[in-house]
TIKOL-814035 format. One record per atom (N, C-alpha, C, O): x, y, z; residue in one letter. Coordinates in steps of 0.1 Angstrom, whole numbers, plus 5000, padded with zeros to 4 digits. Example, Ala and Ser with C-alpha at 12.3 -4.5 7.8 and 13.67 -1.06 7.14 Angstrom:
TIKOL-814035
513249435078a 512349555078a 513249675078a 514249675085a 512849785071s 513749895071s 512950005079s 513450115080s 
This chain:
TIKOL-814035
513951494770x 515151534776x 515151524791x 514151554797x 516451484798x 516151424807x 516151594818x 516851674813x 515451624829x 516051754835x 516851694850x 516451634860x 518051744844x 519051724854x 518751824872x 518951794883x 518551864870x 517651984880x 517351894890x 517551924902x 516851774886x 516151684901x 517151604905x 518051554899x 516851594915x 517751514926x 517851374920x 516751334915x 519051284919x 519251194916x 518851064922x 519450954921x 517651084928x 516850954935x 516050854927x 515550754932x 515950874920x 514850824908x 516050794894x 517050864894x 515850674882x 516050664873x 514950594863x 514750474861x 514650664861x 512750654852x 513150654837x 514050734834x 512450554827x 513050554818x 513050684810x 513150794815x 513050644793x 513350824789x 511650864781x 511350904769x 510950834789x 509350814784x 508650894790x 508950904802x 507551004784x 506951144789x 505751074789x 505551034778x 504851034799x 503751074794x 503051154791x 503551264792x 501751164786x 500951334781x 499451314784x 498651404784x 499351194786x 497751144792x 497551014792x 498150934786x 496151014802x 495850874802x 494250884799x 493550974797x 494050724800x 492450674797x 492550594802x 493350514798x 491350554816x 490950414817x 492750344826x 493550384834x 492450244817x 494250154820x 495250184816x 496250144820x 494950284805x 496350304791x 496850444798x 496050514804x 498150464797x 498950584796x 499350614778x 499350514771x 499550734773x 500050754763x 500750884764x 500450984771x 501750854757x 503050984757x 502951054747x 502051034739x 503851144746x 503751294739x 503651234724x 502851274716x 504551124720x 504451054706x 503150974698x 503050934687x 501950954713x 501250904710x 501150774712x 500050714712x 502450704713x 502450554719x 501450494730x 501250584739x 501050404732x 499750364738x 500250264749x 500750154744x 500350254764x 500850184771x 499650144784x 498950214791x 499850004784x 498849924791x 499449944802x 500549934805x 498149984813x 499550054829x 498749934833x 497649894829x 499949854843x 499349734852x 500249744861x 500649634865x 500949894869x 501649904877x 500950004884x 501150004896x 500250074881x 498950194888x 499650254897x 499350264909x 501250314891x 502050414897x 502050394915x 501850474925x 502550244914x 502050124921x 501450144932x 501950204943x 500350084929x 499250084933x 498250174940x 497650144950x 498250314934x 497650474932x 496750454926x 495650434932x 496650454911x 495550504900x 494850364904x 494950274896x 494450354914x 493050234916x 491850224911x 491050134913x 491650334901x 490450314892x 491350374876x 490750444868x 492250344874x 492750414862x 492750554860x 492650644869x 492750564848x 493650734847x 492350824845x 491350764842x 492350894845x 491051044839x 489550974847x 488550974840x 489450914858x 488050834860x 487150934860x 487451024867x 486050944852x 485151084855x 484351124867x 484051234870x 484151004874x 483651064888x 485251094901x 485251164910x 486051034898x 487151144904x 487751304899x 488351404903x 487051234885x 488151414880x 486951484881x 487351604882x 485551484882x 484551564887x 484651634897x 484651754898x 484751504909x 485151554925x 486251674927x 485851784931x 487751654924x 488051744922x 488351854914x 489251924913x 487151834906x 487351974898x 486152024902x 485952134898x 485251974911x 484052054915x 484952144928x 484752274928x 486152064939x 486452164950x 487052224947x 487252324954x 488052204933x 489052304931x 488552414929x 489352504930x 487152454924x 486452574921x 485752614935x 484952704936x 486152544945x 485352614957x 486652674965x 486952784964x 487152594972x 488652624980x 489352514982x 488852404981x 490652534984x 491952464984x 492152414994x 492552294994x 492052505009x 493152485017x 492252555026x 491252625022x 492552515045x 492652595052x 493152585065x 493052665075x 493852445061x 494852405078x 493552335086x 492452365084x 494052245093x 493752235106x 493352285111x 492352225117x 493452445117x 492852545120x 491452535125x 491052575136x 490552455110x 489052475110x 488752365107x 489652275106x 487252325105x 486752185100x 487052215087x 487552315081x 486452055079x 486552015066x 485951925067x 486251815072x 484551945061x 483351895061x 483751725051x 483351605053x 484451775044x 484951645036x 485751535042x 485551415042x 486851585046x 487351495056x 486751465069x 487151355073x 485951525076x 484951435090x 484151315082x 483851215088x 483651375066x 482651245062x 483751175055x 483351055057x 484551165051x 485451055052x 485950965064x 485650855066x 486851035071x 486550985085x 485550875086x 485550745086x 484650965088x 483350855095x 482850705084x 482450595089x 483150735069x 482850675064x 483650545069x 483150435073x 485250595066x 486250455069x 485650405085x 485550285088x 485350475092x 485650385102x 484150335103x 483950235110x 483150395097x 481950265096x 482050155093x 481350065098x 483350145079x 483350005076x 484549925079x 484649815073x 485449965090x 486049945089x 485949895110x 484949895116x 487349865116x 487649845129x 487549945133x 487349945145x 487750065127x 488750175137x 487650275141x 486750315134x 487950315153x 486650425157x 487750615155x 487150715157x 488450615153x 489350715146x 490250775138x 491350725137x 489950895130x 491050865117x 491550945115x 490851035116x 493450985112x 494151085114x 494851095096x 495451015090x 494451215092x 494951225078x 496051255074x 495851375077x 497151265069x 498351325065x 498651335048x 497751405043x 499251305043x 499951335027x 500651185023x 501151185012x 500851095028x 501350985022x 501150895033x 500850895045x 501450775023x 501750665034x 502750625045x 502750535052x 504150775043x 505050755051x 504350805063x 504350755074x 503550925059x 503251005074x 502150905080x 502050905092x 501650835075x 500550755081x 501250645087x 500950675098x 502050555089x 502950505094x 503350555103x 503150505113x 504050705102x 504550755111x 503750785121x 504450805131x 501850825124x 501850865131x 500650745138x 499650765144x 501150605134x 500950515141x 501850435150x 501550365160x 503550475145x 504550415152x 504250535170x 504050495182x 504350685164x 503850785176x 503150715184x 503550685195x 501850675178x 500450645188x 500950485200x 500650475212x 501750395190x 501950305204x 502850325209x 503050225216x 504150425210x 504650445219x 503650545230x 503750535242x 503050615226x 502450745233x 501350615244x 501550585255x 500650575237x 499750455246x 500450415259x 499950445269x 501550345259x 502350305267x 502550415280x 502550395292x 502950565273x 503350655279x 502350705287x 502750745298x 501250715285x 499850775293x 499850705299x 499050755308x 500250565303x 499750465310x 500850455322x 500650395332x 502250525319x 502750525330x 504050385327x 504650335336x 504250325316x 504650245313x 505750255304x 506050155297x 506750415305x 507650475302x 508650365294x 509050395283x 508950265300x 509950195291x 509550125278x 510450085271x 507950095271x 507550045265x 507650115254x 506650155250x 508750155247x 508850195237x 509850155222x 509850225212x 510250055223x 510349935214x 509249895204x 508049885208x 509449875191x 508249865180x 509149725176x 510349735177x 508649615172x 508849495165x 508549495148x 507449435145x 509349535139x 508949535126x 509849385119x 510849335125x 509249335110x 509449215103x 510649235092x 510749345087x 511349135089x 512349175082x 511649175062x 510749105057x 512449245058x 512249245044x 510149325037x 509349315028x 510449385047x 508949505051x 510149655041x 511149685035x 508349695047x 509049865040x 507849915041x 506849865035x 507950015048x 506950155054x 507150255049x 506150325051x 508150325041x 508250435038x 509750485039x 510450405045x 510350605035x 511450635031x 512050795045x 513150855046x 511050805052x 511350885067x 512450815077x 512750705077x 512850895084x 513950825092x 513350655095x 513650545091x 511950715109x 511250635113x 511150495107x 511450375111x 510450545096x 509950435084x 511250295078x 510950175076x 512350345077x 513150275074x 513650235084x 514150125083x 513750295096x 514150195108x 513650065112x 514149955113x 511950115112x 510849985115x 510849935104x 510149835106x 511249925090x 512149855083x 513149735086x 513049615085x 513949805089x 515649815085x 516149675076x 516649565078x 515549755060x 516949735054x 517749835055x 517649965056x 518949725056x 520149835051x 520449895040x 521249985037x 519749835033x 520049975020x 519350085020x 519550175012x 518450075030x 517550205029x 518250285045x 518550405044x 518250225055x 519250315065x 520550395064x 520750505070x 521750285054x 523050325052x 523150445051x 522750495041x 523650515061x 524750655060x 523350765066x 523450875062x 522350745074x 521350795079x 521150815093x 520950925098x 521250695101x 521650705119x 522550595120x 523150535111x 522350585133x 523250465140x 522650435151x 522250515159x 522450265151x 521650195157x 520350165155x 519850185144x 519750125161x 518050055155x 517150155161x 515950125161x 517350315170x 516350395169x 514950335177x 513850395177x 515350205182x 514050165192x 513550065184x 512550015189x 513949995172x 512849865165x 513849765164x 515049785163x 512949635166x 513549505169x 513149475154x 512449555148x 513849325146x 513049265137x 513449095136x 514549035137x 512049055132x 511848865130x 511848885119x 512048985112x 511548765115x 510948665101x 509548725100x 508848765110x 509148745089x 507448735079x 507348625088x 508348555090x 506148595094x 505148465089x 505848405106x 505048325112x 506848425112x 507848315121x 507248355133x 507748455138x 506248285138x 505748355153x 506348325161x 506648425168x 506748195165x 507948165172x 509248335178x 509748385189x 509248365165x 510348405163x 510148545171x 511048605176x 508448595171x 507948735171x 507548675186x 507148775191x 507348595193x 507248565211x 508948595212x 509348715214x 509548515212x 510848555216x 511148675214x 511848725223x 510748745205x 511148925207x 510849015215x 511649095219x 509249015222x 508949035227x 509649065243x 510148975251x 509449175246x 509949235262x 509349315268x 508249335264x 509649365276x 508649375289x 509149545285x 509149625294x 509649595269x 510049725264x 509749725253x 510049815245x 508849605251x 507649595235x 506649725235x 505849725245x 506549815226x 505649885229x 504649855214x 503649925215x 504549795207x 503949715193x 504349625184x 505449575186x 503649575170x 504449515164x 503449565152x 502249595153x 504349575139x 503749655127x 504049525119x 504649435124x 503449535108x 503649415099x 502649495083x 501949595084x 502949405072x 502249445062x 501249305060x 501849215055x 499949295061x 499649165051x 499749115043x 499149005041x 500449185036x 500649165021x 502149215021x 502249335018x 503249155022x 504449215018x 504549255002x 504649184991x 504449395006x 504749444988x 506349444983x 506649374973x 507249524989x 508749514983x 509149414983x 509449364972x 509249344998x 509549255000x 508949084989x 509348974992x 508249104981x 508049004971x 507148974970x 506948864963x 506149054976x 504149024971x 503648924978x 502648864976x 504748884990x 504148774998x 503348805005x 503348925008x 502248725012x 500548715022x 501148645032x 501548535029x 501148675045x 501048625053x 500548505055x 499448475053x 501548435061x 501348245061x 499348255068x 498748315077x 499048155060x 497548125067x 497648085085x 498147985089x 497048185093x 496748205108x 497748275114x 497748295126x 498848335107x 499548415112x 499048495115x 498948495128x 498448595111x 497748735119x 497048705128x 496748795137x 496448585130x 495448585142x 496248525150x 495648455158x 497548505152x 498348435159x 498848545167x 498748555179x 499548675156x 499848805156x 498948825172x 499248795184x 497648895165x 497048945174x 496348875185x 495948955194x 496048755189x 496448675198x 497748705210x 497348705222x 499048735208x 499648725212x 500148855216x 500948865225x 499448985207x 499349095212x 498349135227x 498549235234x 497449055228x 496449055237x 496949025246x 496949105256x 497548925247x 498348855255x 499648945264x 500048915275x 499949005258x 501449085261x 501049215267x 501649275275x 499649265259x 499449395262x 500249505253x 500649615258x 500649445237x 501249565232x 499849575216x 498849515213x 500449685212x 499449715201x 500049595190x 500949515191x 499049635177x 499149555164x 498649655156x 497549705156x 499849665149x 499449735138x 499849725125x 501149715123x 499049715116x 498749685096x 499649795088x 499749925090x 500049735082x 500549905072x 499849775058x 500249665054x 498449885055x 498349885042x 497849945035x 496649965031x 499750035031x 499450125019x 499450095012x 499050185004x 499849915005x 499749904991x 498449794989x 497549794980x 498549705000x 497749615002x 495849655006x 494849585004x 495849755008x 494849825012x 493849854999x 494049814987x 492649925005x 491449994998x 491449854986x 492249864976x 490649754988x 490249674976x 491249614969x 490949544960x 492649624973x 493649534961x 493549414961x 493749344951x 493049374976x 492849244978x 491449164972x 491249044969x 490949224971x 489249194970x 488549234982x 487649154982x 488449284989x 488249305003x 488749445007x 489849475003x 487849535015x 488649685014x 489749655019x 490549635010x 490449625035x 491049585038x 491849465038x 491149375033x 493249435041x 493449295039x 493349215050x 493249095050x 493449305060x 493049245072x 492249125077x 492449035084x 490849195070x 489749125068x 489348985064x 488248925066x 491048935055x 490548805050x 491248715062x 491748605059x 491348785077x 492248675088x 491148705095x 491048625105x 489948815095x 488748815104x 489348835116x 488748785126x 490348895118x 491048985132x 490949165127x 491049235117x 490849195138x 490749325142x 492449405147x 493149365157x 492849525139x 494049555148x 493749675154x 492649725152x 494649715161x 494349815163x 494649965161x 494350055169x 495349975149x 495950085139x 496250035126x 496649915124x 496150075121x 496150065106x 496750175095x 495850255092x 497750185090x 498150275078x 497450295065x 496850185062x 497250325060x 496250375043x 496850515038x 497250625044x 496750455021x 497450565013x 496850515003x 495850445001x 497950594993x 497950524982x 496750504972x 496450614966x 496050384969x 494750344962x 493450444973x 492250444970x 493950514984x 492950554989x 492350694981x 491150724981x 493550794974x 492950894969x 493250894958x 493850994953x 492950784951x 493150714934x 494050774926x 493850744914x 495150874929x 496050944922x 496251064930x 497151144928x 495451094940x 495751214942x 496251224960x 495351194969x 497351254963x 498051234978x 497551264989x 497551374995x 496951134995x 496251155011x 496951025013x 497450945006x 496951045035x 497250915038x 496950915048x 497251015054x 496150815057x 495250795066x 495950705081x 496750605080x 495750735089x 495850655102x 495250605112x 495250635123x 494450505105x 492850435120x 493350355128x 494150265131x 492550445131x 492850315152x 491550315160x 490650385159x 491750215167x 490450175177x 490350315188x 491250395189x 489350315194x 489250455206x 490250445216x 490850535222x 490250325217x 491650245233x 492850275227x 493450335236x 493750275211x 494550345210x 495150465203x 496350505200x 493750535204x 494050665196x 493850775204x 494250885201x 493050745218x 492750805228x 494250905235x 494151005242x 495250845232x 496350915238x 497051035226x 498151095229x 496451075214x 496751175202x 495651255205x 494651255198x 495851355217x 495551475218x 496051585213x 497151595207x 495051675215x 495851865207x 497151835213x 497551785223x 498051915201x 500251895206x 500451765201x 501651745198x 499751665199x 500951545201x 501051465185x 501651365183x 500451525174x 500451485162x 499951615153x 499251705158x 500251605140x 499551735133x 500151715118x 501051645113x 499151825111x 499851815096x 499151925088x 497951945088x 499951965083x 499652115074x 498552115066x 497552185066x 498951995056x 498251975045x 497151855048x 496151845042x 497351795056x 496951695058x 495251665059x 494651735069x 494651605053x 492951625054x 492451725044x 491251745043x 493251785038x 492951925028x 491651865022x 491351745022x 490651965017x 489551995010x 489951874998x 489551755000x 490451914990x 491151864975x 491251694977x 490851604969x 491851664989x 492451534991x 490851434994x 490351334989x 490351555009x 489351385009x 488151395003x 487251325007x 488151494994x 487251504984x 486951384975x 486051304972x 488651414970x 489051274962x 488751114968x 488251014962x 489251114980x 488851004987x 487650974991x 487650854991x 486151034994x 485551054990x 484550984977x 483550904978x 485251024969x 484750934953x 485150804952x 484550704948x 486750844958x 487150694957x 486350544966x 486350424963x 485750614979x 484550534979x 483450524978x 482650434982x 483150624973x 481950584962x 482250484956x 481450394959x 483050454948x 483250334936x 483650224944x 483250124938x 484450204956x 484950074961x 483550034969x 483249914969x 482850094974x 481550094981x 480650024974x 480049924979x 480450074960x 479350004955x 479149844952x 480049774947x 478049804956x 477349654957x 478049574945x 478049624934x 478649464949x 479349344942x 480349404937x 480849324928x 480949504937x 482549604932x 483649524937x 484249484927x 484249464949x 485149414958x 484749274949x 485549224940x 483649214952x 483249034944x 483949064929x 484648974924x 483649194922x 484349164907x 486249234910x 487049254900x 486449244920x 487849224920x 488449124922x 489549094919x 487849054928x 488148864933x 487948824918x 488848804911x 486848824914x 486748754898x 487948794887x 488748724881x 487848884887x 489448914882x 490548874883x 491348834874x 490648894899x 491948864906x 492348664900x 493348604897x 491248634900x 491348454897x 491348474884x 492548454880x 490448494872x 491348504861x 492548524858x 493148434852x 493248674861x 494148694860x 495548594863x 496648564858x 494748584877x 495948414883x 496148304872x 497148264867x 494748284869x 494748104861x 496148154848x 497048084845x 495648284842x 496448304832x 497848244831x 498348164824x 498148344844x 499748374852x 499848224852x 500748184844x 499248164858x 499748014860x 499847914845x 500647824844x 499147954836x 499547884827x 500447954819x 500747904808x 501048074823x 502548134817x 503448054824x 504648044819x 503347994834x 504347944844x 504647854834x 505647854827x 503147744834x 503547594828x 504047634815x 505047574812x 503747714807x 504247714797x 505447784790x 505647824779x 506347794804x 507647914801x 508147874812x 508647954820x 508247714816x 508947684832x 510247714835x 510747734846x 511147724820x 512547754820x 512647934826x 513747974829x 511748014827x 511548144831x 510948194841x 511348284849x 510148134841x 509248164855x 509148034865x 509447924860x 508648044879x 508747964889x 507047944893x 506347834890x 506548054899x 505148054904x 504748174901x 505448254896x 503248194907x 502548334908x 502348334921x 502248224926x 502348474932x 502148484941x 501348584944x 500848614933x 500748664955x 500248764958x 499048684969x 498848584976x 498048844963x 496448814968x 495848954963x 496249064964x 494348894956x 493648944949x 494149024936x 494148934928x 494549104931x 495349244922x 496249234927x 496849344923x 497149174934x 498349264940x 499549084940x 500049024949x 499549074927x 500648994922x 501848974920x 502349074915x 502648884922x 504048854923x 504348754909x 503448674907x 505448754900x 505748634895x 506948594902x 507248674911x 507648504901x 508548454909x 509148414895x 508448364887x 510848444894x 510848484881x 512548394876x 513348484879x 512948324874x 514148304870x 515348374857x 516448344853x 514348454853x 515348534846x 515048654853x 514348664863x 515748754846x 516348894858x 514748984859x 513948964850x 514549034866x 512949064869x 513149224864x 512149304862x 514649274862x 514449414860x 514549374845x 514049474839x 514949294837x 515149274824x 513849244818x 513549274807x 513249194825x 511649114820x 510849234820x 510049264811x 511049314833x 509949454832x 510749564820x 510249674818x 511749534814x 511949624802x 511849614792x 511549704784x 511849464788x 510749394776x 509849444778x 509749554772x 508749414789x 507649434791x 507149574783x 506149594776x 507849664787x 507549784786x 508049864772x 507549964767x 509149804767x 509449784751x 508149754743x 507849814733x 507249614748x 505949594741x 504649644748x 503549584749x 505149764753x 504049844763x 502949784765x 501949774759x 503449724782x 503049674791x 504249734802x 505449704803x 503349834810x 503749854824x 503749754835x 502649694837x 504749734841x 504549664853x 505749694865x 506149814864x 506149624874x 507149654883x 507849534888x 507849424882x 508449584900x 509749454903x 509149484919x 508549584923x 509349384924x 509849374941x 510849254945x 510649164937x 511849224953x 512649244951x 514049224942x 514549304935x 514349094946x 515749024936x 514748964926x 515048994914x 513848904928x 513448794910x 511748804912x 511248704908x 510648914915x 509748914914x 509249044899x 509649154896x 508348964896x 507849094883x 507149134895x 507649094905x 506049214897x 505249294906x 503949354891x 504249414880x 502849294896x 501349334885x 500449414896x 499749354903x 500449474896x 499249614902x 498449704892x 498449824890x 497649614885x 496449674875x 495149744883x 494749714894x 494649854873x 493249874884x 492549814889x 492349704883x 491949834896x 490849774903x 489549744891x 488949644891x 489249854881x 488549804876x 488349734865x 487249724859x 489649674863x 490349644848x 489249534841x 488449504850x 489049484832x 488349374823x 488749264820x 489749214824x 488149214815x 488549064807x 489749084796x 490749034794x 489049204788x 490049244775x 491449344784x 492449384778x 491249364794x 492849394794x 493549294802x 494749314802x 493049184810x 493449124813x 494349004801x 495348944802x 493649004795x 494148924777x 494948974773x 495948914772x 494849104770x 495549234764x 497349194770x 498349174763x 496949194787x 498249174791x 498948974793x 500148934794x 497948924792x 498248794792x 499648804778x 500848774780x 498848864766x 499248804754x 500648894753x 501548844746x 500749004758x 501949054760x 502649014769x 503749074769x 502748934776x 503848864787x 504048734781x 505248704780x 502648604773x 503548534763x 504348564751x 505048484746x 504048694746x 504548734736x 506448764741x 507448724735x 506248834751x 507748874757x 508448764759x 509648754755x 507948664766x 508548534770x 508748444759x 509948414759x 508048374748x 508448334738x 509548394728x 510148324720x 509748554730x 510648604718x 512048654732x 512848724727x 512148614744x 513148624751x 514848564744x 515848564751x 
């Protein structure tokens, strides 16, 4: 029964879950459903993983909560862990990937401002992006379907083309205070940044003297094969967003940055309630435990290319339906000539979870640690869907 009680932002089918295992969701009736949408791209190790539900069921018996206020032994060794392996010599925690976003857009205007360079407050976001559902977020956005009837005016963000560097010099002004991008466009249709664009990107950030900053909440923690996606352009930014697959189901979201641009988020100038909680980077925590461990990332690339070859021979063999496969690593696009919201309701009629991004993409975000047999599993359900279309 549907409960009318909640706000009308969501239309979710008429399906309860009651638990999961592994890859599968199953509902109150017991029906058995193959998730390859990972409540996109959250459950990064699937559902009930026993060394996450350990973790937090070991802190939930210690304590919950205690603000900012005090340390949190858990969150400094997280902290430190990300930024061992990672660019960033700093890390600021909040509750989603909006707030992590948000309190990277803060940090390059505030840079500018310490420096005495007051007008630099202009952010350059890319068109057909998406950071999050906060004022902020949808500005450095801006679609309009996500602004409509919310402010007026662009709130300080310019936007280019994905991929058009051309396009991102000419933006640029002497009131650029950064430029945000995803490497992996998720809504926007599971596209990867054209080959040398990011090092073009940050190149040309060097050049100007404004920051560079990554949002990957979806693209992030291993989807790629690679913790980061950054990593596969072998450039360095210098802020970075993380969510999502970071606390494998359970709500944290991170903000790294180099010491040169984190140095201006002193006590007063950012903060968060919940943010960093016991519970959260406890969970994160475990979650790298398992992305950490030796050849883990190599068996997501192995995957990630099976999975493709499949996809690709659904193409050839269903050309009147599908176009191509797209993405990088786990984090898949079909490119789709029949309706992509029709295809994900089949799908899920022969229980197989999946998603959409935008007008004609299926969207595949399976776990990280998925198999050969669920990889088949879902192969044989998307020809099955497509032959009985």
């Amino acid at each position: 029964m549907t409960n009318t009680a909640l706000m009308a932002t969501y239309s979710p089918p008429d399906i309860l879950f009651e638990r999961g295992e592994g890859a599968y969701l199953f509902t109150q009736e017991g029906d058995k459903y193959l998730d390859f949408i990972s409540g996109i791209a959250v459950t990064a190790f699937g559902h009930n993983h026993p060394h996450l539900v350990a973790a937090l069921k070991d802190q939930a018996d210690k304590y919950w909560h205690s603000s900012n206020m005090f340390r949190v032994e858990s969150g400094e060794i997280l902290a430190e862990r990300l930024t061992r392996n990672t660019f960033a010599d700093r890390v600021f925690f909040g509750n989603s990937g909006g707030e992590a976003v948000e309190a990277g857009l803060k940090m390059m205007r505030r840079y500018h401002f310490d420096r005495g360079d007051t007008k630099r407050t202009r952010i350059i976001g890319m068109e057909k992006s998406f950071h999050g559902r906060t004022i902020a977020t949808v500005a450095a956005a801006g679609n309009p379907a996500h602004t409509k009837g919310f402010f007026e005016g662009d709130l300080g963000f310019d936007h280019v083309a994905f991929g058009d560097i051309d396009a991102l010099r000419a933006a640029i002004t002497d009131e650029t205070a950064g430029v945000i991008l995803e490497p992996v466009q998720g809504e926007g249709g599971i596209l990867p940044a054209p080959k040398g664009y990011m090092n073009a990107v940050r190149k040309l950030c060097d050049e100007t003297g404004i920051l560079f900053m990554v949002d990957e909440i979806q693209c992030g923690m291993g989807r790629t094969g690679k913790l980061f996606a950054y990593e596969w352009s072998d450039i360095t930014p210098d802020i970075l967003a993380s969510a999502k697959g970071l606390g494998g189901g359970f709500p944290i979201g991170a903000c790294l940055a180099t010491e040169k641009a984190a140095a201006c988020m002193v006590v007063g100038t950012h903060g968060s309630t919940f943010g960093g909680n016991p519970l959260a980077t406890r969970v994160g925590n475990a979650v790298l435990d398992l992305l950490l461990e030796d050849g883990f990332l190599g068996q997501v690339r192995q995957h990630s290319e099976t999975l493709k070859s499949g996809l690709e021979d659904l193409v050839s063999l269903h050309p009147d339906k599908l176009t191509s496969v797209q993405g990088l690593g786990l984090m898949v696009g079909m490119k789709c000539l029949i309706p992509n919201v029709d295809f994900l309701t089949k799908l899920r009629d022969n229980k197989l979870l999946s998603g959409r991004a935008g007008t004609d993409i299926l969207r595949l975000l399976p776990p990280l640690n998925l198999t050969d047999a669920h990889i088949d599993e879902a192969l044989g359900i998307l020809n099955k869907t497509l032959k009985n279309w």
